[in-house]
N, C-alpha and C positions, 0 to 999 in steps of 0.2 A: 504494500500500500504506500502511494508516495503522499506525500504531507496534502496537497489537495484536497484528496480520499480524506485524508483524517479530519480535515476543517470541516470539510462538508458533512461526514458526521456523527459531528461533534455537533456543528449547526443544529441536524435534527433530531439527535438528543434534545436538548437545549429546551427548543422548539414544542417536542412529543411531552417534557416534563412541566413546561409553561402550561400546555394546552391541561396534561394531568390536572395541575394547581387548581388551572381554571372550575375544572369540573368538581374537583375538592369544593372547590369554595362554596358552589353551586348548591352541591349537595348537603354542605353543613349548613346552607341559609337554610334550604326545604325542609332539615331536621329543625333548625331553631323556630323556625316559621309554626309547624307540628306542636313542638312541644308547648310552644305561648298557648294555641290553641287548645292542649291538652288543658292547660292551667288554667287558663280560663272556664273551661267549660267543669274542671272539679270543682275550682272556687263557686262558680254559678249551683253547682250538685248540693255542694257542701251548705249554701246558704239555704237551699229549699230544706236538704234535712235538719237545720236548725231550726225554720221556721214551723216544720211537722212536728219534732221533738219539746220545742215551745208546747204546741198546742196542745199536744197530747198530755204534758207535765200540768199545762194549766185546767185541763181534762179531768183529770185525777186529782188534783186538789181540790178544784171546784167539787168535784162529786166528795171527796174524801170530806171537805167542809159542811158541803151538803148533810152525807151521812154524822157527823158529830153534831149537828143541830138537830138532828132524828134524834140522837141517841142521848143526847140532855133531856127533850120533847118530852121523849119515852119515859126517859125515868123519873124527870118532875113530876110525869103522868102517874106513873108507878106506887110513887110516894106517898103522893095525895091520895092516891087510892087504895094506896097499904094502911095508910091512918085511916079511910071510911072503913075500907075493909075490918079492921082492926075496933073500929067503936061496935060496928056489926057485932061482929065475936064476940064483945065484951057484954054486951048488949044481952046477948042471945044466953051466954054464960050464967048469967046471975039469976 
């Protein structure tokens, strides 16, 4: 090979490794391009399971509220009617 030969290539070495980069590059935008997209759309995931998990938490307390005003209701009810109850018996006793 006389020097010629070798510049030439060398040349398209050079050339073939630029063009490589290029497409490198290309390729790592369309990855980063992907992933922003990926994040986005978990962040976006991620907000609606917040807002279900809100609800559902406020769900359960509401009801679980709910149910401890039944269960005071009940038993004021209980009480007062363990004391009728109770003069009854005594009542009926003597």
């Amino acid at each position: 090979m006389d020097i010629n030969n070798r510049v030439d290539d060398h040349e398209n070495r050079i050339q073939s490794l630029e063009q490589y980069r290029l497409e490198q590059e290309k390729l790592n935008s369309e990855i980063r391009n992907k992933l922003t997209e990926t994040e986005m759309t978990v962040l976006k995931e991620s907000g609606k399971q917040q807002e279900m998990t809100q609800k559902l938490l406020d769900h359960v307390l509401n009801g679980k509220k709910f149910s401890q005003e039944q269960f005071w209701k009940l038993g004021f009810i209980l009480l007062g009617s363990g004391g009728l109850i109770y003069i009854i018996v005594e009542a009926l006793t003597k």
